[in-house]
C-alpha positions as CSV (number, residue, x, y, z in Angstrom):
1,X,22.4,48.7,-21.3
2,X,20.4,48.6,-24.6
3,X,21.4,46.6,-27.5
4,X,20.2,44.7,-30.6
5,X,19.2,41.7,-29.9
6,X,18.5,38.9,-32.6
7,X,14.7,38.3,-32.5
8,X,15.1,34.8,-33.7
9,X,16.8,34.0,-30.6
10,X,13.9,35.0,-28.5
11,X,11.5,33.2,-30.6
12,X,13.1,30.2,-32.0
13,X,10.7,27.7,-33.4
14,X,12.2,24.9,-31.4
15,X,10.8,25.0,-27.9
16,X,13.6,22.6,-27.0
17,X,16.6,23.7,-28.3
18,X,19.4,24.5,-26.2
19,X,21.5,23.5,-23.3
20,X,18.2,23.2,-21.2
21,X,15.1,20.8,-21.6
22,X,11.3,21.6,-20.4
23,X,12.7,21.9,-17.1
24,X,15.1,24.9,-17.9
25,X,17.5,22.5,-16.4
26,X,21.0,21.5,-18.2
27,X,21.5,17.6,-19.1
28,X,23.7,15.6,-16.9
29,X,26.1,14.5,-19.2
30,X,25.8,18.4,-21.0
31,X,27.1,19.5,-17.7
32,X,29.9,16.9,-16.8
33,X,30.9,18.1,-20.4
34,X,31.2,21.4,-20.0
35,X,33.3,21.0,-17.2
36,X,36.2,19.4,-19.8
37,X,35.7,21.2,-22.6
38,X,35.7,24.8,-23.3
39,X,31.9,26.0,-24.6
40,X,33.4,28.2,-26.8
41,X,35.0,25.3,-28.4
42,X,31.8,24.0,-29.0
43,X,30.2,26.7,-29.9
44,X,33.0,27.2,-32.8
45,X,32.9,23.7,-33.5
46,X,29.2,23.7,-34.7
47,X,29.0,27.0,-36.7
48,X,31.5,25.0,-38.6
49,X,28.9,21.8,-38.9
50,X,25.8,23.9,-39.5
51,X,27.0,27.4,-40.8
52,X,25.7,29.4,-37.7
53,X,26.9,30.3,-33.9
54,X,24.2,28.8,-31.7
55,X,25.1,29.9,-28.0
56,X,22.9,26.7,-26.7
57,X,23.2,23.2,-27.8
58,X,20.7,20.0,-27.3
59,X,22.5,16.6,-26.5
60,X,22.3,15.5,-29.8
61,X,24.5,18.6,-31.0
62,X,26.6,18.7,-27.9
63,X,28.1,15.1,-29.1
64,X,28.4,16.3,-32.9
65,X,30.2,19.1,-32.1
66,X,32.2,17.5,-29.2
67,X,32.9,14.8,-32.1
68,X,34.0,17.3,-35.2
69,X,36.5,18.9,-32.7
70,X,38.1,15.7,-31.6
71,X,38.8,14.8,-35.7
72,X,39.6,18.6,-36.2
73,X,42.4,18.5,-33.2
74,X,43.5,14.7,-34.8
75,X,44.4,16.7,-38.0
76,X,42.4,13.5,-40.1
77,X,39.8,15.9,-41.7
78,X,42.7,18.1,-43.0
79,X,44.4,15.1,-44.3
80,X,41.5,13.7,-45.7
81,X,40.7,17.0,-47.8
82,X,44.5,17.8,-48.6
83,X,44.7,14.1,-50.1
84,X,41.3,14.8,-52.4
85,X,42.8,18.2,-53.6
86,X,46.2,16.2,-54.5
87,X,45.0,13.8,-56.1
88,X,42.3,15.6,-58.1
89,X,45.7,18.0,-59.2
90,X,47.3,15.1,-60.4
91,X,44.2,14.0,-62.3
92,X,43.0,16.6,-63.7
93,X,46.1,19.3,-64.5
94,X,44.7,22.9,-64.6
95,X,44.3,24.0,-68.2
96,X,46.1,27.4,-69.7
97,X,46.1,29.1,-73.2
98,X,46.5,32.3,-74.2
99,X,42.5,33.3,-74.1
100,X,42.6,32.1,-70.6
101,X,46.0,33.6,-69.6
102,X,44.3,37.4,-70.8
103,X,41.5,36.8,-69.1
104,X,43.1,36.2,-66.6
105,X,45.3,39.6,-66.6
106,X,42.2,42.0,-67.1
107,X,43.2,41.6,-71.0
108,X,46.3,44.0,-70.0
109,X,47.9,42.2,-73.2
110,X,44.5,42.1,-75.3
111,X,43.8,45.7,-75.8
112,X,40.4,46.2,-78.6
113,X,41.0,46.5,-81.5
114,X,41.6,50.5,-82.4
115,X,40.4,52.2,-85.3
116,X,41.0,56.4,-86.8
117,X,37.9,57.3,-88.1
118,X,38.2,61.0,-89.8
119,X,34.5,61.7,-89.2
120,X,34.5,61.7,-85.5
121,X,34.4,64.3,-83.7
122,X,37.3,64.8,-81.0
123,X,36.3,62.9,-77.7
124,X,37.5,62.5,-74.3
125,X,37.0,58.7,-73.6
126,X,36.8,58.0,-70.2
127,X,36.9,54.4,-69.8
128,X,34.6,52.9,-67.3
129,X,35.5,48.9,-66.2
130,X,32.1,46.3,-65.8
131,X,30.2,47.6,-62.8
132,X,26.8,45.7,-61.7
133,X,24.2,48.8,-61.8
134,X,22.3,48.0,-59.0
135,X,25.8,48.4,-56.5
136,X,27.5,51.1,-57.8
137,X,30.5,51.7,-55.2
138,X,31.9,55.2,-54.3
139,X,34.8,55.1,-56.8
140,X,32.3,55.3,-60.1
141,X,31.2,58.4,-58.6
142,X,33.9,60.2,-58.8
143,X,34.3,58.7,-62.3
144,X,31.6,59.9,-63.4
145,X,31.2,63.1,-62.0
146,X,34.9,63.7,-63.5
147,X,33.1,63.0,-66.7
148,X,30.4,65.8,-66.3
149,X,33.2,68.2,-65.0
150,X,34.8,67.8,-68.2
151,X,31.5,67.8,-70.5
152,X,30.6,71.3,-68.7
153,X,33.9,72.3,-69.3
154,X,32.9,72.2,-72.9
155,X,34.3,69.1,-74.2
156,X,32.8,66.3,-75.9
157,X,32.9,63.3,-73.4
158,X,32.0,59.4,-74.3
159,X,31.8,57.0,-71.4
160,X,33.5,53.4,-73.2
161,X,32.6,50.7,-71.7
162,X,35.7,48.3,-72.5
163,X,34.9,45.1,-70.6
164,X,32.6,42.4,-71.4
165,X,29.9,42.6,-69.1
166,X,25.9,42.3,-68.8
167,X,25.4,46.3,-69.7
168,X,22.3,47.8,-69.9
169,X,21.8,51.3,-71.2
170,X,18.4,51.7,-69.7
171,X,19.0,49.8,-66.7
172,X,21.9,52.8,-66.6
173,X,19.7,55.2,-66.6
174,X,17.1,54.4,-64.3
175,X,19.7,53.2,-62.2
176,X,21.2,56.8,-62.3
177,X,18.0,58.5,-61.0
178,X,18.8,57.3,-57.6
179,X,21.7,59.4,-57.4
180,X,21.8,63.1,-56.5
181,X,23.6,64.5,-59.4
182,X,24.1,62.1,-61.8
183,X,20.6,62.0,-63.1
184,X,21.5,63.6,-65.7
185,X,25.0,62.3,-66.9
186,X,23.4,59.7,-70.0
187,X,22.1,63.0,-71.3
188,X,25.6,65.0,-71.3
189,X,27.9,62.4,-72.5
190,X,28.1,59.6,-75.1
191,X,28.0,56.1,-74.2
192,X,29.7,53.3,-76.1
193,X,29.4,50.0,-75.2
194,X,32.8,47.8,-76.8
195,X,32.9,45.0,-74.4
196,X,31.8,42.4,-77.4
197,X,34.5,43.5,-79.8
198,X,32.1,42.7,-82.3
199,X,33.9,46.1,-84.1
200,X,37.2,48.4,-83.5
201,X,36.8,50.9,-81.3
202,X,36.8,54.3,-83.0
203,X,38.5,57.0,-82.4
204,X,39.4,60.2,-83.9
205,X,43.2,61.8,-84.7
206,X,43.0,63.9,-81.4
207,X,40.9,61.3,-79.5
208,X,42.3,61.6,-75.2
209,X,41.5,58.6,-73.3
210,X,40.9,58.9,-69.2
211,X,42.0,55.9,-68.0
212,X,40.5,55.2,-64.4
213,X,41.5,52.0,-63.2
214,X,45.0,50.4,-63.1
215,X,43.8,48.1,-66.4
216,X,42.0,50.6,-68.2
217,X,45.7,52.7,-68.2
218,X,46.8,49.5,-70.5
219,X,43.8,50.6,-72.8
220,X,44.5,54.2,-72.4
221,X,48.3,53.3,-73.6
222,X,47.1,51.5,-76.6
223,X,45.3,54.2,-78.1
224,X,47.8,56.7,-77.4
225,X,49.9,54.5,-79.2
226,X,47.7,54.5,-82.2
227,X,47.8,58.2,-82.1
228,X,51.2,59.1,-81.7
229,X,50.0,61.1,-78.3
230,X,52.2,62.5,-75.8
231,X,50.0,61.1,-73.1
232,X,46.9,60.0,-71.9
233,X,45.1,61.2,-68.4
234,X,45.0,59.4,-65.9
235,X,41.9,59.3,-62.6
236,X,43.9,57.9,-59.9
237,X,41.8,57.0,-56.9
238,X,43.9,54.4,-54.4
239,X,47.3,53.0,-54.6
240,X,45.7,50.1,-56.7
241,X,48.4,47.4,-56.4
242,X,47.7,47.3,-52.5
243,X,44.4,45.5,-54.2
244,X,46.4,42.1,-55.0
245,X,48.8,40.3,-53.1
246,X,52.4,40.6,-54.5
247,X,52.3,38.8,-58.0
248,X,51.4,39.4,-61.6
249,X,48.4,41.7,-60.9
250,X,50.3,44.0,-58.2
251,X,53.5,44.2,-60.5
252,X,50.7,45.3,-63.5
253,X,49.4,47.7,-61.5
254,X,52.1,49.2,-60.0
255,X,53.9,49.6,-64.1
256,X,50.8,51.0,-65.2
257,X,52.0,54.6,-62.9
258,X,55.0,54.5,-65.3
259,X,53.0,54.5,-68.3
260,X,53.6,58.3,-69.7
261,X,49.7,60.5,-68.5
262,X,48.9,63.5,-66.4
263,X,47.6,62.2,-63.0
264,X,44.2,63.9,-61.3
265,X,44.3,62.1,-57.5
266,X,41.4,61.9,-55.6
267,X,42.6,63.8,-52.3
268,X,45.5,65.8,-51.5
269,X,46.1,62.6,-48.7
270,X,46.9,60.2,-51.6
271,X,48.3,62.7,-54.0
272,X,51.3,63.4,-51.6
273,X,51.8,59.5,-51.3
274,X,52.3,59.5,-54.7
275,X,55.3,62.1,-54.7
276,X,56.7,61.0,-51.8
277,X,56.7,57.4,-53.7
278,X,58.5,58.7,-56.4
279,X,55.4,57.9,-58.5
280,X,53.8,61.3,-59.5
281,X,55.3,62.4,-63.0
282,X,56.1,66.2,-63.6
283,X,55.2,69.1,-61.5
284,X,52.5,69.7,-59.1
285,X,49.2,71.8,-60.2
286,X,51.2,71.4,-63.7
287,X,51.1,68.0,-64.7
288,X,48.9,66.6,-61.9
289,X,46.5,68.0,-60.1
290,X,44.1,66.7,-56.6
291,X,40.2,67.1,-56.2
292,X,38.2,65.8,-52.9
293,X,35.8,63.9,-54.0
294,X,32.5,65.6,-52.5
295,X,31.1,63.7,-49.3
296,X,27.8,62.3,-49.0
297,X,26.7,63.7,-45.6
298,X,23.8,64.9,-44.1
299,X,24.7,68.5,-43.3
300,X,23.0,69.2,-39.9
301,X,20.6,72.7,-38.9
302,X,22.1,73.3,-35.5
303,X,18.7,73.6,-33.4
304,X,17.3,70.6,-35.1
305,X,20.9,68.8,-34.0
306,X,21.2,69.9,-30.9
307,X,17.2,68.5,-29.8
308,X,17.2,65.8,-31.5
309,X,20.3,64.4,-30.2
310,X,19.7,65.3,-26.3
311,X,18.5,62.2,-24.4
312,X,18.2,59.6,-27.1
313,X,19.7,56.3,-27.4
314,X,23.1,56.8,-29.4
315,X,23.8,54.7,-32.0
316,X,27.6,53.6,-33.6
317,X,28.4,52.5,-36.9
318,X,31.0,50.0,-37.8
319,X,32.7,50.3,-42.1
320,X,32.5,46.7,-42.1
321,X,33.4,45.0,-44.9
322,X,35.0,41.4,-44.8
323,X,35.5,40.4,-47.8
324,X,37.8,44.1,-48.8
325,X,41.2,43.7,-46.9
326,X,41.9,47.3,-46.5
327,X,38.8,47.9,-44.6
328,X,40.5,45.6,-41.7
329,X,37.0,44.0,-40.6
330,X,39.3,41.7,-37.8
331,X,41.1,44.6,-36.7
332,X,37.9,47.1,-36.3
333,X,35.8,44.4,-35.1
334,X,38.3,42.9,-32.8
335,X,38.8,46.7,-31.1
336,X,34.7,46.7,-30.8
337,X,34.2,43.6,-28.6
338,X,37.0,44.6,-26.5
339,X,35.8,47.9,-25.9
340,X,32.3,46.5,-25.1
341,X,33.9,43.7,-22.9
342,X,35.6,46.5,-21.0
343,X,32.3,48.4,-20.4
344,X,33.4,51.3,-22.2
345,X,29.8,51.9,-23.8
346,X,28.6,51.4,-20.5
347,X,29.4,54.5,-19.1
348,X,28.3,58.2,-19.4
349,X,24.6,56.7,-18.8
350,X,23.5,56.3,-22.3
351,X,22.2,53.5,-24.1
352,X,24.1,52.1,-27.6
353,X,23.0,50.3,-30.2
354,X,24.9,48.6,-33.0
355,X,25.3,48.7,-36.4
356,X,27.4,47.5,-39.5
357,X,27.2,48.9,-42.5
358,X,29.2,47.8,-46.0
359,X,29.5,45.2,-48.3
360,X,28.4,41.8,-46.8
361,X,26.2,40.1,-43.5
362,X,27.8,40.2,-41.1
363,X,27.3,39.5,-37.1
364,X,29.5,40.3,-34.2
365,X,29.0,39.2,-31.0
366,X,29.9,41.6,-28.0
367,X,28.8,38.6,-25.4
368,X,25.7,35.8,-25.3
369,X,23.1,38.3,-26.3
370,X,24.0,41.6,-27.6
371,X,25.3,41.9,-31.4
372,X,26.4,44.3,-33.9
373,X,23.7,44.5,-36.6
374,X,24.3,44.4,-40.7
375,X,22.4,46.9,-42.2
376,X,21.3,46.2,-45.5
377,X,23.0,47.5,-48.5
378,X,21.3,51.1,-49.6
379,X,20.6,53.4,-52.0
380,X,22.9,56.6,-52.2
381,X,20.1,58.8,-51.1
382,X,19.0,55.8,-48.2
383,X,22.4,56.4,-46.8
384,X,22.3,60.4,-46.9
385,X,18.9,59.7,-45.0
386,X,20.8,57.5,-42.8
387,X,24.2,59.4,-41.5
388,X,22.4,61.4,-39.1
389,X,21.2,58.7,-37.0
390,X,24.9,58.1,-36.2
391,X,26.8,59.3,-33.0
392,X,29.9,57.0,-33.4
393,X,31.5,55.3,-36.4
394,X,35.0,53.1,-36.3
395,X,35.7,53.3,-40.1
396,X,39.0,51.6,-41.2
397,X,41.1,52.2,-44.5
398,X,44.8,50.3,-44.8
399,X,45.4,52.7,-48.0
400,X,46.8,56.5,-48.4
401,X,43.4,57.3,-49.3
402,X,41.5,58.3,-46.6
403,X,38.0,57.3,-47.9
404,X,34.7,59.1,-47.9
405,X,33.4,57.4,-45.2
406,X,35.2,59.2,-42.1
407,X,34.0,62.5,-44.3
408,X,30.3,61.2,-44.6
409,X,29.5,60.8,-40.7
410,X,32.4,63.9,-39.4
411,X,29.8,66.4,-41.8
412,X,26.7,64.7,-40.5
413,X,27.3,65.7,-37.1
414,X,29.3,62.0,-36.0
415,X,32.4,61.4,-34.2
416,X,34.4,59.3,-36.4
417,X,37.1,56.7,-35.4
418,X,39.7,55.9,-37.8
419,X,43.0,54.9,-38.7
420,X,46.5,57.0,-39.8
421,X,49.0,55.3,-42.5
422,X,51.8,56.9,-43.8
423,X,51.1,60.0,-45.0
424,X,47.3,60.2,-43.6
425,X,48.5,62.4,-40.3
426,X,46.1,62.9,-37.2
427,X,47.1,66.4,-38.7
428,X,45.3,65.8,-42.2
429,X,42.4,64.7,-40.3
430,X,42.0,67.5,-37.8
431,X,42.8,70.0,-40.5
432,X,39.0,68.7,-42.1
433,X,36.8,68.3,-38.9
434,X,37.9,67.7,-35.2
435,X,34.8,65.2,-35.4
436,X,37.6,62.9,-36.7
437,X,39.7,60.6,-34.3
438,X,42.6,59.5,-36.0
439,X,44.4,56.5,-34.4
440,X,47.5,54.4,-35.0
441,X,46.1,51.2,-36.7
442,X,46.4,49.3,-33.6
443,X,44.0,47.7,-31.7
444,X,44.8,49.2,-28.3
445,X,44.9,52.6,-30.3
446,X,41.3,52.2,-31.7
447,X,40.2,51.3,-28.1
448,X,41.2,54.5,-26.8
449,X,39.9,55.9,-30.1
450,X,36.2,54.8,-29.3
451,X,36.9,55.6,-25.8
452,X,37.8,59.4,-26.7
453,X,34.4,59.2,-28.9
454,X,32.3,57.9,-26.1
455,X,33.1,60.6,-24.1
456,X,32.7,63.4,-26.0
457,X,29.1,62.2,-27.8
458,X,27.0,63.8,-25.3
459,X,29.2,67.2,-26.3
460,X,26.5,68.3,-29.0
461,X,27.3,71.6,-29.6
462,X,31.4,70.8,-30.4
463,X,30.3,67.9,-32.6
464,X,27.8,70.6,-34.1
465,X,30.7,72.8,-34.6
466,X,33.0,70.0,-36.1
467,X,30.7,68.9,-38.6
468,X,31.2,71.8,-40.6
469,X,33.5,70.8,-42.7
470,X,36.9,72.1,-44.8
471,X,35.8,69.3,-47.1
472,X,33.3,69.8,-49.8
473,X,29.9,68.6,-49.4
474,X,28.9,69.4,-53.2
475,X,30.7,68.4,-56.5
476,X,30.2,72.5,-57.2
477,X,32.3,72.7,-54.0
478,X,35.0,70.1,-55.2
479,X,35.7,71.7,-59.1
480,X,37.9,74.8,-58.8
481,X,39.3,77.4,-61.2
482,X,42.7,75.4,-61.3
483,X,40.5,71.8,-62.4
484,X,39.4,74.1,-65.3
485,X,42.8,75.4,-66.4
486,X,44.1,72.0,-65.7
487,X,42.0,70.4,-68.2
488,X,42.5,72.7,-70.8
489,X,46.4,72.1,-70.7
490,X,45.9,68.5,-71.4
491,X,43.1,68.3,-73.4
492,X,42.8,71.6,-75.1
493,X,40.4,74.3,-76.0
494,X,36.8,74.2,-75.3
495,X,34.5,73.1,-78.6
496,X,31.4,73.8,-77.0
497,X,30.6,75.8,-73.9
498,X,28.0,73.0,-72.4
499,X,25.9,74.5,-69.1
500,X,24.7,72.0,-66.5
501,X,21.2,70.7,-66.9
502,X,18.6,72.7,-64.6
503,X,17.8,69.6,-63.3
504,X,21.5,68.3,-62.2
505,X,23.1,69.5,-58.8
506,X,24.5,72.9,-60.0
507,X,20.8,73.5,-59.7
């Protein structure tokens, strides 16, 4: 069995560290202690000293650790750190005003200032929240690429950015070069930048704002307001209160689907959430409408797949990401170990090796030695180059969207593990690519998940076959006749039949 294994454990810097001295042999009283006390206590007990698992300890960090868990299991260190938050409450009460308080609610309540200027020319604003250039996520895709849809439509389209944040139009830019498809977008659209509220935000009489996050709906709202509109549109790209625990956020959130707008869903999957929620206003393909939001795979050429693939060590990727709930990281990476722990990646004769990929550093453990591996964080066109390398992926959402991700490695030739909720159906799934394995969100479920995967990796010509997708692979592939006629209902005629750029991916 071939697996990753953590080259600083092989050549640590201390020749002494571990369980063993020169003599490869354990210390007596190491020894007698292991005998009492679990090692994996240990072991816990001094990633929580020094920030790190070590599977080995010297004497000197046997007793440290052995100590910390006696005062952990006494419950004084808990004490001791409840009584110090107490009385620093008491102290020093946690200030509020109203500044704060908006702040605080994404400024739901603080909407900019909104001006009618009669010399503007009518504008869709799509209104883009703070986003850190150099980590632009999936969802600003499809915000963006909404944005061109509609600019090629023949519409004039402005891009406000309403947040305060540390915005860059020429970091933008270059930063957009990196993306297949986008390189192009600063040259389409407008771009205003209102986060400083140094002046009103300008509008015209017949100005249409896209909102495309929950809080941007409250902007969207506010200018509709000012315009006496009938609505405003509205991307809607995830059941967004699931993002917050049950509270002032969540109940925000959820209003902001009451607020009156004509709804484009990303997916059909989340779109039919929606309706059966009671939350989609109007009529279907009337007042809302669903696009797929084109995938990022690495579309195969079968006789290139089918040698490159025979023989080699196979290679599974893991959607982890521990710091976003929905992507259950303990769920996903709990099924992983146990699978490896029942040998499940030891059969069929091939050799696996292990990787994460997502927000985050991350290391799992399968036993002493072999580890799941954090890739680092990539480029769009790094992880296009990447997909194919994949045989196996466990990708996890807790939403009614589906994600990209099971659509990115399905179309690049990988089986895909992941999860059903409501309305997402092993039936939706199947209906895309049979490269998708879609399993109750159950632990034992997503073991026999990875177990169906594992045997059928060495089928090449069937994963071959599934990766060709009913999913678009191409924005060209996602906008339809219906997205055109849809837009024109809401937002009106065309001013300016605008062709895509030779350079963009219509090309």
């Amino acid at each position: 069995m071939k697996t990753l294994i953590d080259p600083k454990a092989e050549q640590s810097d201390d020749t002494n560290e571990g369980f063993e001295d020169k003599a490869s042999s354990p210390h007596l009283l190491v020894r007698i202690g292991q005998i009492f006390i679990p090692k994996h206590d240990l072991q816990i007990a001094y990633k929580y000293i020094f920030g790190r698992y070590r599977d080995k300890l010297t004497l000197t960090q046997f007793f440290l650790a052995y100590a910390f868990r006696l005062l952990r299991k006494t419950g004084y260190l808990e004490k001791v750190r409840d009584s110090y938050i107490k009385g620093w409450t008491l102290k020093n009460p946690t200030y509020f005003d109203q500044d704060i308080l908006n702040l605080q609610s994404y400024r739901i309540y603080d909407t900019p200032q909104i001006e009618i200027n009669p010399d503007r020319v009518k504008s869709i604003n799509v209104l883009v929240p703070a986003f850190q250039v150099e980590t632009i996520s999936a969802g600003f895709f499809g915000v963006f690429q909404l944005a061109l849809f509609i600019a090629r439509s023949g519409r004039h389209v402005r891009l406000v950015m309403y947040e305060n944040f540390d915005f860059s139009i020429d970091r933008f830019r270059d930063s957009l070069k990196k993306f297949s498809g986008l390189e192009t977008l600063l040259d389409e659209v407008e771009v205003d930048y209102i986060g400083e509220r140094k002046s009103p935000f300008q509008v015209s009489a017949d100005d249409i704002c896209v909102a495309t996050v929950w809080y941007s709906a409250y902007v969207a709202e506010a200018v509709r307001k000012k315009l006496n509109a009938p609505h405003f549109l509205y991307l809607i790209q995830d059941y967004e209160p699931a993002f917050h625990s049950a509270g002032t956020h969540f109940t925000a959130a959820h209003q902001s689907y009451e607020l009156p707008h004509k709804a484009i869903f990303s997916t059909e999957a989340l779109q039919n959430y929606f309706v059966a929620q009671g939350l989609a206003q109007g009529e279907a393909n009337v007042d809302y409408v669903f696009f797929n939001n084109a995938c990022s795979c690495s579309p195969p050429k079968e006789e290139i797949f089918l040698q490159q693939k025979v023989g080699q060590t196979r290679r599974l990727a893991f959607y982890s990401r521990p710091t976003v709930d929905r992507n259950m990281f303990t769920l996903g990476a709990s099924a992983l170990v146990e699978a490896y722990r029942r040998r499940l990646f030891h059969q069929h004769g091939s050799n696996w090796e292990f990787y994460g990929m997502g927000i985050g550093n991350v290391e799992i453990y399968f036993d002493d030695e072999s580890k799941l591996r954090q890739l680092p964080r990539m480029t769009l066109k790094q992880y296009q180059e990447r997909m194919s390398d994949f045989d196996l992926c466990l990708t996890l959402m807790a939403s009614p969207h589906p994600s990209i991700v099971p659509f990115d490695l399905a179309g690049s030739g990988a089986l895909v593990v992941t999860n059903t909720y409501l309305n997402k159906t092993q039936g939706y799934f199947a209906a895309m690519s049979e490269n998708i394995i879609a399993c109750h969100p159950e632990r034992e479920a997503l073991i026999n998940g990875l177990a169906e995967g594992i045997s059928r990796v060495d089928n090449l010509q069937r994963r071959f076959s599934g990766s060709q997708m009913q999913y678009p692979k191409t924005w060209d592939e996602t906008w339809q006749p219906h997205h055109h006629a849809w837009i024109e209902r809401w937002t009106g005629p065309a001013q300016n039949a605008r062709l895509p750029s030779p350079s963009s991916e219509a090309a």
